[in-house]
Biopython code that builds the backbone (N, CA, C, O; Angstrom):
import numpy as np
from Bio.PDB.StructureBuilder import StructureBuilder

atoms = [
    (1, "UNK", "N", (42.079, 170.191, 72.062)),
    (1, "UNK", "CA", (43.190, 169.777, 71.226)),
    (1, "UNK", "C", (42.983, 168.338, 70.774)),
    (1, "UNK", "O", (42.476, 167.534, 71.557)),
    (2, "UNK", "N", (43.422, 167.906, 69.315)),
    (2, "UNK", "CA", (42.886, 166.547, 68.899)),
    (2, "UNK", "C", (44.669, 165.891, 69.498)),
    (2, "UNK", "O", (45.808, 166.343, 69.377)),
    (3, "UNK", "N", (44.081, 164.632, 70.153)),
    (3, "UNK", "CA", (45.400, 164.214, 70.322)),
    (3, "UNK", "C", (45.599, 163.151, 69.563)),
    (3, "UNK", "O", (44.642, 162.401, 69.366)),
    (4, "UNK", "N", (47.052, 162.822, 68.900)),
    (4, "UNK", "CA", (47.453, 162.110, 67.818)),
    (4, "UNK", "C", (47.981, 160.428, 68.662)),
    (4, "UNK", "O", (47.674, 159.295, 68.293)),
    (5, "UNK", "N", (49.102, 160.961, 70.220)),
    (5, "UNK", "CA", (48.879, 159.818, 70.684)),
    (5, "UNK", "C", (47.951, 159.158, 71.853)),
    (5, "UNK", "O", (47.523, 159.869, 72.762)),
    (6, "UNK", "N", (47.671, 157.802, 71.785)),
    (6, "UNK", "CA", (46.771, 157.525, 72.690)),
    (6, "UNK", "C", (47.413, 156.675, 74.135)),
    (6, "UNK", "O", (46.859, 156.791, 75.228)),
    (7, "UNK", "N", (48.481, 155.945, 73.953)),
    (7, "UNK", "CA", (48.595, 155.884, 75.543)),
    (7, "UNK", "C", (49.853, 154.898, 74.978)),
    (7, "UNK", "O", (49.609, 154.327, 73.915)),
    (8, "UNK", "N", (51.251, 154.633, 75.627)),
    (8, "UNK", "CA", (51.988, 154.023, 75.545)),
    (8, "UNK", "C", (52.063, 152.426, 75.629)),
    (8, "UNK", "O", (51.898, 151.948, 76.751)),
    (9, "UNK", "N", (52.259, 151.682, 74.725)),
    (9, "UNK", "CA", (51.998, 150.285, 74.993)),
    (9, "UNK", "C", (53.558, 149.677, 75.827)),
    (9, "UNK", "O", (54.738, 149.819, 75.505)),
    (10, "UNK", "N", (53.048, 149.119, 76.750)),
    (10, "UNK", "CA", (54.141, 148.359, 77.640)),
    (10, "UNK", "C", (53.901, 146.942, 77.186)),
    (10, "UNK", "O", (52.714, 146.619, 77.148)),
    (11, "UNK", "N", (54.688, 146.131, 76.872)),
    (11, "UNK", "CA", (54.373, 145.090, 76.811)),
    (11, "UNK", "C", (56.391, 144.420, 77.053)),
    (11, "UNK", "O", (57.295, 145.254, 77.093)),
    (12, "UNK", "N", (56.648, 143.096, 77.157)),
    (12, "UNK", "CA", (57.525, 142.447, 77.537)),
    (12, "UNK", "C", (58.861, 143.324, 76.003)),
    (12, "UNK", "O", (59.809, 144.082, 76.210)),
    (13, "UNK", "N", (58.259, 142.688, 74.412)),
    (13, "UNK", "CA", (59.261, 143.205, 73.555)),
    (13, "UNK", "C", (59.244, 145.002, 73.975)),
    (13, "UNK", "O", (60.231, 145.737, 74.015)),
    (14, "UNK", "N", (58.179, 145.280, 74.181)),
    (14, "UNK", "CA", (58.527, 146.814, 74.208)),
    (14, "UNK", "C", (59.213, 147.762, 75.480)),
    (14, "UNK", "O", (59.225, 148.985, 75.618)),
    (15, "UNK", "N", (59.711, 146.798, 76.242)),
    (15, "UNK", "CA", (60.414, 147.322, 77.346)),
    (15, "UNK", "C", (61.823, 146.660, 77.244)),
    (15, "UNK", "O", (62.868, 147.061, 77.756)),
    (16, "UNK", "N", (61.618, 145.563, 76.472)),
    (16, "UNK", "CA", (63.372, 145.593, 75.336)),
    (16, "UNK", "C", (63.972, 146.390, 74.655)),
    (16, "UNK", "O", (65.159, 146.708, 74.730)),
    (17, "UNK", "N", (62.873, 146.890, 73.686)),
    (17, "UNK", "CA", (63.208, 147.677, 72.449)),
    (17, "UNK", "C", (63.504, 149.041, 73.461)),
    (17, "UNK", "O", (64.502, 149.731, 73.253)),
    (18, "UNK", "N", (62.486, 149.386, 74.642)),
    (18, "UNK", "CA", (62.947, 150.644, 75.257)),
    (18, "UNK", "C", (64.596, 151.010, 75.953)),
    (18, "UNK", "O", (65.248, 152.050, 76.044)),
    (19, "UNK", "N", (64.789, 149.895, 76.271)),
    (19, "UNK", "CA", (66.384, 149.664, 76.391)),
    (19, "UNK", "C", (67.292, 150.060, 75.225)),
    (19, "UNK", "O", (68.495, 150.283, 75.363)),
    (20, "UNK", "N", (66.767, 150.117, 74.313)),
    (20, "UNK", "CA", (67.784, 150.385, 73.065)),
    (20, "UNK", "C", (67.440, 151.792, 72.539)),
    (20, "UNK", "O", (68.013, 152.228, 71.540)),
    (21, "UNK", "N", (66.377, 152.606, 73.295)),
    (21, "UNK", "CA", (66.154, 154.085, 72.560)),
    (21, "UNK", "C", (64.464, 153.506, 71.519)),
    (21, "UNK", "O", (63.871, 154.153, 70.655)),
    (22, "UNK", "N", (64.239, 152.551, 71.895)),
    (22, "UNK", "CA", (62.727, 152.882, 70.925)),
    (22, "UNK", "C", (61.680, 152.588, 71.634)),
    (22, "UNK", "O", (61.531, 151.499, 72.188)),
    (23, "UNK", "N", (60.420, 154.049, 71.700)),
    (23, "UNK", "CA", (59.542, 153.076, 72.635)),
    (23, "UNK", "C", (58.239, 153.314, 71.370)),
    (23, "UNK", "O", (58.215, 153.762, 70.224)),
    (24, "UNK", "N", (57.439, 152.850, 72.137)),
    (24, "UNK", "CA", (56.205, 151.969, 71.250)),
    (24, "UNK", "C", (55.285, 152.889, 72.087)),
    (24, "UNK", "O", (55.483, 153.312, 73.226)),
    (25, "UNK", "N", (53.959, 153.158, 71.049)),
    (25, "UNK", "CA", (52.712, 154.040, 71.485)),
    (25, "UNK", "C", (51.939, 153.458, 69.902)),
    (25, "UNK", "O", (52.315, 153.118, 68.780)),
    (26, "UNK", "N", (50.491, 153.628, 70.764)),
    (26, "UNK", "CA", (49.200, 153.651, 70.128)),
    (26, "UNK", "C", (48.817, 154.797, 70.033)),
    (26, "UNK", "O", (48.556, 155.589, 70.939)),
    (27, "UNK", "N", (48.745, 155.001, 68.386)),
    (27, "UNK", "CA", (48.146, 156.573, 68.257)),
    (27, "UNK", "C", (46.824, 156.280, 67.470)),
    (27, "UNK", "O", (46.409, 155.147, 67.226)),
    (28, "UNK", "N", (46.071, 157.735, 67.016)),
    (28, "UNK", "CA", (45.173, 157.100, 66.385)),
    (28, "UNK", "C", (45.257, 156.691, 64.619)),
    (28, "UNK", "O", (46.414, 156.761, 64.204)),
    (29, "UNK", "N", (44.606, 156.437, 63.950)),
    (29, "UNK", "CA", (44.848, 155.779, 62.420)),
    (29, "UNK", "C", (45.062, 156.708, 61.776)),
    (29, "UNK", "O", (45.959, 156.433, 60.980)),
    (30, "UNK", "N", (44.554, 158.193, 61.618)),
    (30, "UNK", "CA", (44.873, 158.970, 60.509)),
    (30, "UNK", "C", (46.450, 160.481, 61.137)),
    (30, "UNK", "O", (46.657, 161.638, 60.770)),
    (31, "UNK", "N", (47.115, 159.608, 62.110)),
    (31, "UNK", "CA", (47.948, 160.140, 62.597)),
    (31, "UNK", "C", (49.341, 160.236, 61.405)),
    (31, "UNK", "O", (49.605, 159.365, 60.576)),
    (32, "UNK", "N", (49.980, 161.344, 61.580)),
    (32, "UNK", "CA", (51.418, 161.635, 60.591)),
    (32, "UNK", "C", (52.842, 161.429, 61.303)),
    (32, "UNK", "O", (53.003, 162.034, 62.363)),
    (33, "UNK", "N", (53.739, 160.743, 60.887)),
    (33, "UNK", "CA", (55.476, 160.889, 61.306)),
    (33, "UNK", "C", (55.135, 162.088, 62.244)),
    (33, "UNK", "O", (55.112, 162.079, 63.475)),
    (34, "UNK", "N", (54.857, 163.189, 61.336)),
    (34, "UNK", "CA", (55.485, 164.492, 61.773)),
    (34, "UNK", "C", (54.792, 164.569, 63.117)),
    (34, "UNK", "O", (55.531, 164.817, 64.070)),
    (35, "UNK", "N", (53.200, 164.359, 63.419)),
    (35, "UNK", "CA", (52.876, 164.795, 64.010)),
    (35, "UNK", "C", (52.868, 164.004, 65.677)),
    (35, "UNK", "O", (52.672, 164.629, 66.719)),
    (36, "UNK", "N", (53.120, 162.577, 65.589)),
    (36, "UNK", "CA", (53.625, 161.777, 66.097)),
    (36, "UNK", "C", (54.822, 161.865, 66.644)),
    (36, "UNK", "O", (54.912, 161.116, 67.617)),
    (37, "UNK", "N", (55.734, 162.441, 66.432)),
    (37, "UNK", "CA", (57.031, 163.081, 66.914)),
    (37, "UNK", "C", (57.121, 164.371, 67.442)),
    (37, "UNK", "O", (57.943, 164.615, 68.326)),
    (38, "UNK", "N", (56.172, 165.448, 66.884)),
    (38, "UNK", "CA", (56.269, 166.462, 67.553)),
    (38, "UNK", "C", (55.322, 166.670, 69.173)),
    (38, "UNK", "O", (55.728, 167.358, 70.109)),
    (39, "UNK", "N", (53.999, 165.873, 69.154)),
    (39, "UNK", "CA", (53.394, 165.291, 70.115)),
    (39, "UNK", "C", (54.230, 164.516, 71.077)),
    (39, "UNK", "O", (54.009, 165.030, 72.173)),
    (40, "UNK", "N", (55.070, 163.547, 71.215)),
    (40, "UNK", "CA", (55.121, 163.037, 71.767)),
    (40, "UNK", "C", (56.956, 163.945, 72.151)),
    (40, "UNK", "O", (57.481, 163.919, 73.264)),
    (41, "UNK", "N", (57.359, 164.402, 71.335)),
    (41, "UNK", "CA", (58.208, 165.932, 72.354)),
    (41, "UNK", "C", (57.582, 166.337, 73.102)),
    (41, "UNK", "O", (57.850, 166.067, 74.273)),
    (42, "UNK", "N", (56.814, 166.908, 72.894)),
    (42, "UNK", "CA", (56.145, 168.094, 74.093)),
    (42, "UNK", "C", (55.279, 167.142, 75.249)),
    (42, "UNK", "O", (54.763, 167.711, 76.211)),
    (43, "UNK", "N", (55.166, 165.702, 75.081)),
    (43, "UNK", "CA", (54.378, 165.096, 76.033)),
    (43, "UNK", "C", (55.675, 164.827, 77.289)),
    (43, "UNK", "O", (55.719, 165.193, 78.464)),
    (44, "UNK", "N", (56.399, 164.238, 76.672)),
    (44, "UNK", "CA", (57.624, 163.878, 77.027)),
    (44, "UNK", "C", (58.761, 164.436, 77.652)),
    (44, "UNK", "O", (59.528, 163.770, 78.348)),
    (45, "UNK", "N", (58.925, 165.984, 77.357)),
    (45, "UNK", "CA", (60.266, 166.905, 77.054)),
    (45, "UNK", "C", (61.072, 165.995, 76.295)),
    (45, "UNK", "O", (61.925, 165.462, 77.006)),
    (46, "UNK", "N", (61.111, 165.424, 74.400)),
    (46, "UNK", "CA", (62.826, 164.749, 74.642)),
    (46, "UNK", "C", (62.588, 164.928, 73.230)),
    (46, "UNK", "O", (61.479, 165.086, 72.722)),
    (47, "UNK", "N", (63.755, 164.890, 72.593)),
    (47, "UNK", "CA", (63.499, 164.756, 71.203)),
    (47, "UNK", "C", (63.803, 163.835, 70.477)),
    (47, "UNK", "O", (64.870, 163.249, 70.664)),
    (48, "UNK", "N", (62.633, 163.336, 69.091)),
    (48, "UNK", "CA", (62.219, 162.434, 68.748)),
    (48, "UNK", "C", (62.757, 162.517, 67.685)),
    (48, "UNK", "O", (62.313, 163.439, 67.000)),
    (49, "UNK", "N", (64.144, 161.494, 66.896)),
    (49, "UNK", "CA", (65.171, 160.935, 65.714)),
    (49, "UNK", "C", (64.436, 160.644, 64.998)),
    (49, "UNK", "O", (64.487, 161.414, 64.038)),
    (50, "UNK", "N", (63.545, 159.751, 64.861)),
    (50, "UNK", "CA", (62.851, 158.711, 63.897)),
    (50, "UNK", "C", (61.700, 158.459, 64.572)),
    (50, "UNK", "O", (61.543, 158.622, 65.783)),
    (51, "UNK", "N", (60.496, 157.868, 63.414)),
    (51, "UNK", "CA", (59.415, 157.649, 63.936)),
    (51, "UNK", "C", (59.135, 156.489, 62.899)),
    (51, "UNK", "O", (58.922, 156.872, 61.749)),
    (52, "UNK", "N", (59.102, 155.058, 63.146)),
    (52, "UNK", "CA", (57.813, 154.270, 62.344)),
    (52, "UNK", "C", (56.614, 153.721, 62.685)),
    (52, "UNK", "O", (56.418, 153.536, 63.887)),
    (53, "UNK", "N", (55.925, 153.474, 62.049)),
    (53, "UNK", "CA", (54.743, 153.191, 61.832)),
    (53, "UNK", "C", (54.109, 152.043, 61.281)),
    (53, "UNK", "O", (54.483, 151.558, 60.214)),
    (54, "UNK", "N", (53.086, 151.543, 62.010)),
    (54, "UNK", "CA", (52.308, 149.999, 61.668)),
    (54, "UNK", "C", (51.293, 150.056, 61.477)),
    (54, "UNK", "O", (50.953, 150.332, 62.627)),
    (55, "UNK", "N", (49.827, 150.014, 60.602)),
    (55, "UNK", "CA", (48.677, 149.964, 60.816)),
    (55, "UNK", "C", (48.092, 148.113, 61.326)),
    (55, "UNK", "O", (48.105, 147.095, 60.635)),
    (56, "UNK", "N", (47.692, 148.286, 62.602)),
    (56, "UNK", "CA", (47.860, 146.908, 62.748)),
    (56, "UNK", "C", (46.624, 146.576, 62.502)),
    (56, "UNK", "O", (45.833, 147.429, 62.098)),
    (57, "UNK", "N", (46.249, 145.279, 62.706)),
    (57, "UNK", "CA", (44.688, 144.747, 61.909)),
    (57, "UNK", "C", (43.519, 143.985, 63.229)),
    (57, "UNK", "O", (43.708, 142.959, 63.883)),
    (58, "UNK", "N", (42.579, 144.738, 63.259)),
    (58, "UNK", "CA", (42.032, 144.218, 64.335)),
    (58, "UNK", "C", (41.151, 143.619, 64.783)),
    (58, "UNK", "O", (40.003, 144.060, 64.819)),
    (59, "UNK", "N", (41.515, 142.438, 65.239)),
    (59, "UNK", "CA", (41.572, 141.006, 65.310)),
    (59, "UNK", "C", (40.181, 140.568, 65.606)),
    (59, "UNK", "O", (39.540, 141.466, 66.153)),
    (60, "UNK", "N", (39.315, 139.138, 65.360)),
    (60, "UNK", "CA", (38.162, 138.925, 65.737)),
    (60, "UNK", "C", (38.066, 138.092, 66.875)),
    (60, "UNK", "O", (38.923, 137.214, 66.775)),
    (61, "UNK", "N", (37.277, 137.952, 68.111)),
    (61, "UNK", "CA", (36.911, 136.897, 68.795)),
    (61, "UNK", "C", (35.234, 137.007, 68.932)),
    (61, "UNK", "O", (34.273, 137.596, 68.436)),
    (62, "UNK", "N", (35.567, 136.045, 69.931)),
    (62, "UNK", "CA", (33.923, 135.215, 70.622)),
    (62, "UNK", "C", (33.358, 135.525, 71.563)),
    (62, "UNK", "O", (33.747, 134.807, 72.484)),
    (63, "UNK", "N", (32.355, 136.470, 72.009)),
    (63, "UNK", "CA", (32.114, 136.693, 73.491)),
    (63, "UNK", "C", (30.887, 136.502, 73.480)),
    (63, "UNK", "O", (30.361, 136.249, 72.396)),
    (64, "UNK", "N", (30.028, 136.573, 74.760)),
    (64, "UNK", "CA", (28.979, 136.514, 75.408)),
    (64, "UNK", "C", (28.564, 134.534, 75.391)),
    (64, "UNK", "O", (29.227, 133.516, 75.196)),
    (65, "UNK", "N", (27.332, 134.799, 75.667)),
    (65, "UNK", "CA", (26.380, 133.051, 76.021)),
    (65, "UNK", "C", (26.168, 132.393, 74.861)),
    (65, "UNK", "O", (25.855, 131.206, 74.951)),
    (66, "UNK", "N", (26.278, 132.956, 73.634)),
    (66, "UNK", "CA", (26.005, 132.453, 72.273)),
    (66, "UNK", "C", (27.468, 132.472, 71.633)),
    (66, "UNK", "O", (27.468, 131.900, 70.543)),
    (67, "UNK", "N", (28.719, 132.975, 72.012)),
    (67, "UNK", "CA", (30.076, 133.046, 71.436)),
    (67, "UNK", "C", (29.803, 133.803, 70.268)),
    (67, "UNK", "O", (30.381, 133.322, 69.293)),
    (68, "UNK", "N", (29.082, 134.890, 69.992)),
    (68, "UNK", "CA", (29.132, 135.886, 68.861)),
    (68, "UNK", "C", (30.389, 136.320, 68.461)),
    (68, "UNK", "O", (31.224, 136.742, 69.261)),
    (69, "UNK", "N", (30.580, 136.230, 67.155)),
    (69, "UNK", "CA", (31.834, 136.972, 66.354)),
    (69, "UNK", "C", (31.900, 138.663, 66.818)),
    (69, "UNK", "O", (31.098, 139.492, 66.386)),
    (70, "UNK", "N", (32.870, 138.940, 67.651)),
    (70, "UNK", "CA", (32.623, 140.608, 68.008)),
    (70, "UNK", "C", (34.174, 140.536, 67.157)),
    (70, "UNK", "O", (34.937, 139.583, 66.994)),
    (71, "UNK", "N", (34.264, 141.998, 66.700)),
    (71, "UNK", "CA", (35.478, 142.557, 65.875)),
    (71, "UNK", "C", (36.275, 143.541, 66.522)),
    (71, "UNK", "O", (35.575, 144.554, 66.486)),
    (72, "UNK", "N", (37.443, 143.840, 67.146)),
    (72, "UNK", "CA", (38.323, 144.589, 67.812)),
    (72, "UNK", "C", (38.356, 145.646, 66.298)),
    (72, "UNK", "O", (38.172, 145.358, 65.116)),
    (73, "UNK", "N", (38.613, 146.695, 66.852)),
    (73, "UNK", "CA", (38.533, 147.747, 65.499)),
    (73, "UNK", "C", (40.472, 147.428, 64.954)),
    (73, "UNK", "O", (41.382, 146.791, 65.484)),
    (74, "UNK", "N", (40.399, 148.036, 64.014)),
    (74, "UNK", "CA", (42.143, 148.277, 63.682)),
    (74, "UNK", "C", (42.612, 149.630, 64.432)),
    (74, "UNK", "O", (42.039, 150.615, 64.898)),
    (75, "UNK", "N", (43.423, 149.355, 64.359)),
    (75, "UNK", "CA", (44.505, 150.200, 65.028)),
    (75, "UNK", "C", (46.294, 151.079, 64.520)),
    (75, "UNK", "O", (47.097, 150.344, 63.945)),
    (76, "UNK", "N", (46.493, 151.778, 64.650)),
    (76, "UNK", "CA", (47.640, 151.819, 64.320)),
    (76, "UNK", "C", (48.755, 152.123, 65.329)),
    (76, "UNK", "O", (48.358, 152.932, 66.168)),
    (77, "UNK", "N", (50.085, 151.714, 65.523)),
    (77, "UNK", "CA", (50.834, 151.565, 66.496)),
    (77, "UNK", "C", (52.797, 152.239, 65.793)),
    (77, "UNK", "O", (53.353, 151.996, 64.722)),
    (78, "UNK", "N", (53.133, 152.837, 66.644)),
    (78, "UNK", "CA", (53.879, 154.026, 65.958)),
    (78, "UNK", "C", (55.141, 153.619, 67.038)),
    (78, "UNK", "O", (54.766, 153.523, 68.206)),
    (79, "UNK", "N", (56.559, 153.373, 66.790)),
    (79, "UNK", "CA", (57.518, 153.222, 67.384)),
    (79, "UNK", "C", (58.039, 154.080, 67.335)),
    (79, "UNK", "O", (57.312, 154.767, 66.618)),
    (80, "UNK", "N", (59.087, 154.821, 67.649)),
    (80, "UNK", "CA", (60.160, 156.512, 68.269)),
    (80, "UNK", "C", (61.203, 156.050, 68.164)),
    (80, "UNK", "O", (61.209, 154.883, 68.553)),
    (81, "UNK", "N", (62.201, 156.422, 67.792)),
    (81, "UNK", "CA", (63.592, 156.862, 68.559)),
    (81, "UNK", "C", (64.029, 157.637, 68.751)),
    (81, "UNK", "O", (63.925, 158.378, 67.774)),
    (82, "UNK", "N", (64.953, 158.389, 70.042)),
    (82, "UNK", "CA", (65.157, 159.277, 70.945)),
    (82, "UNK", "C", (66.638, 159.363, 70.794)),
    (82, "UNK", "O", (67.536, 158.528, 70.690)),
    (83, "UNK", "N", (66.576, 160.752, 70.821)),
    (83, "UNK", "CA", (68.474, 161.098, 70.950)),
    (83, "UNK", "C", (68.692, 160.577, 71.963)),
    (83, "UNK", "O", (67.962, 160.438, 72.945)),
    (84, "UNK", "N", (70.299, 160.076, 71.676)),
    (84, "UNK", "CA", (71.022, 158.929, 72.306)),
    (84, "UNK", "C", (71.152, 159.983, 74.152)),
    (84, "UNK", "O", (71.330, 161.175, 74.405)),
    (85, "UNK", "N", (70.954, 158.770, 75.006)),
    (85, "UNK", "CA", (70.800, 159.862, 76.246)),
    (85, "UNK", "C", (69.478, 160.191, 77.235)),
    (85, "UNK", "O", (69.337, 160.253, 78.457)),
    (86, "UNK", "N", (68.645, 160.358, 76.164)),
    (86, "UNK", "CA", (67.182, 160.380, 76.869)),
    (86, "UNK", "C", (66.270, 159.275, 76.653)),
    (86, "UNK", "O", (66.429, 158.498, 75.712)),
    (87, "UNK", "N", (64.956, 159.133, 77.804)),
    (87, "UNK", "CA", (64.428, 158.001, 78.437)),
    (87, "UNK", "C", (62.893, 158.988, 78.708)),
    (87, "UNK", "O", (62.670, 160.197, 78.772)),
    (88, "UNK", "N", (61.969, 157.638, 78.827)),
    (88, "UNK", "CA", (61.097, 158.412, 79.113)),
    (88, "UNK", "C", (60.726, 157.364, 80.115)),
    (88, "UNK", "O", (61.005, 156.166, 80.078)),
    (89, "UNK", "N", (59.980, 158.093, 81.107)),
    (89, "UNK", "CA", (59.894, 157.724, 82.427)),
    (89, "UNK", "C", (58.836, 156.084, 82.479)),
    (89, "UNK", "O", (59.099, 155.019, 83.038)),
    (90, "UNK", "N", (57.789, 156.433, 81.766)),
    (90, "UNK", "CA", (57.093, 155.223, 81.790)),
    (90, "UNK", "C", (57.490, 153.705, 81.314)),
    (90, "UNK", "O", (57.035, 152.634, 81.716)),
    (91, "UNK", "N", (58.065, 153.858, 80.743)),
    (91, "UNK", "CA", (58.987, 152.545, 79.816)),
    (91, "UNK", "C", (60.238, 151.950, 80.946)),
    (91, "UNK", "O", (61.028, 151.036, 80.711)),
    (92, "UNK", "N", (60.138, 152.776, 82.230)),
    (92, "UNK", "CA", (61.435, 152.519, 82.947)),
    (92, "UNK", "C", (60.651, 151.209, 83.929)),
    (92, "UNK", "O", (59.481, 151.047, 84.274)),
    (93, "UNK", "N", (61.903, 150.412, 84.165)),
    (93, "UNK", "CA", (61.241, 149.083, 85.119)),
    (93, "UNK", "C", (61.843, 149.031, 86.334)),
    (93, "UNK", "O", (62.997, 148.672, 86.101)),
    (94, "UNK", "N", (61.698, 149.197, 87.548)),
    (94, "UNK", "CA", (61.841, 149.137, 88.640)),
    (94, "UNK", "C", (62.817, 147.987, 89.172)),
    (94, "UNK", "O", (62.557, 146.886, 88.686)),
    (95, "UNK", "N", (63.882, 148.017, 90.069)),
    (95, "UNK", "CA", (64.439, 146.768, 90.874)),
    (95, "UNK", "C", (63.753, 145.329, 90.997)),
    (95, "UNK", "O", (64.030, 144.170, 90.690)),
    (96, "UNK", "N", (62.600, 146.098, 91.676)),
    (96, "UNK", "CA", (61.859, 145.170, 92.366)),
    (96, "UNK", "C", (60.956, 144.609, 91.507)),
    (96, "UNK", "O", (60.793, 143.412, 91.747)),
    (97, "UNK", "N", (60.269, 145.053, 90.540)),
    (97, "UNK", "CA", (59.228, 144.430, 89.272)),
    (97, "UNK", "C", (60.314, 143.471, 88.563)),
    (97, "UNK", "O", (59.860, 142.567, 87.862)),
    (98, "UNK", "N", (61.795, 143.602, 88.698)),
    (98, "UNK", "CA", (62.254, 142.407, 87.927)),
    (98, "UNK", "C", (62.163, 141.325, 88.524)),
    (98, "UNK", "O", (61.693, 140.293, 88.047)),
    (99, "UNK", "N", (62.971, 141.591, 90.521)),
    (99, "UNK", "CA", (62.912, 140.226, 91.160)),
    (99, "UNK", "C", (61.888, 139.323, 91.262)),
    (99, "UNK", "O", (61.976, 138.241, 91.844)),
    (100, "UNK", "N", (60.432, 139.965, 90.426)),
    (100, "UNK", "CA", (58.951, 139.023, 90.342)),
    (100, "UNK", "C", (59.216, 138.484, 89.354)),
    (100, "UNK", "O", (58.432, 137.670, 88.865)),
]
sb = StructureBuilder()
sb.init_structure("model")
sb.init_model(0)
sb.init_chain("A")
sb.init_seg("    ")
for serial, (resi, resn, name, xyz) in enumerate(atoms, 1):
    if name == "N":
        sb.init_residue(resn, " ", resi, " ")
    sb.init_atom(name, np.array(xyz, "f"), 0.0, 1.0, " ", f" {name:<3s}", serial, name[0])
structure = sb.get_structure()
């Protein structure tokens, strides 16, 4: 099966925005609304209101003994919203991960 998403991004805004019903995933570039929402139902069990979409641009740095220009590829990154009510488990933050 070709899969459309690739793994949920956690990051500080996106465990805000998950508080409000939107979570954030990296899918791949020639991915659709439709198919992005219906994927991530059946990954999930929940159903998916809205779906947007970002093609983000990917970024250059410096690595190795000579600081060579290496290029991060682009990417595209796809936000959800969920009927009011449902949550998806990974986006959830623990007691104890806050008191750190």
């Amino acid at each position: 099966m070709n899969q459309t998403v690739r793994r949920p991004l956690i990051t500080e805004k996106s465990l805000s925005q998950a508080a409000k019903g939107w979570y954030t995933f990296a899918v791949t570039e020639a991915a659709r609304k439709q198919d992005i929402a219906r994927e991530i139902g059946q990954l999930y069990n929940v159903n998916v209101t809205d779906v947007r979409t970002a093609s983000m641009h990917g970024k250059e740095r410096r690595a190795g003994k000579k600081m060579k220009r290496v290029a991060k590829s682009d990417w595209k990154k796809a936000v959800v919203h969920l009927v009011k009510g449902q949550t998806i488990a990974a986006f959830e933050v623990t007691q104890e991960a806050e008191k750190k």
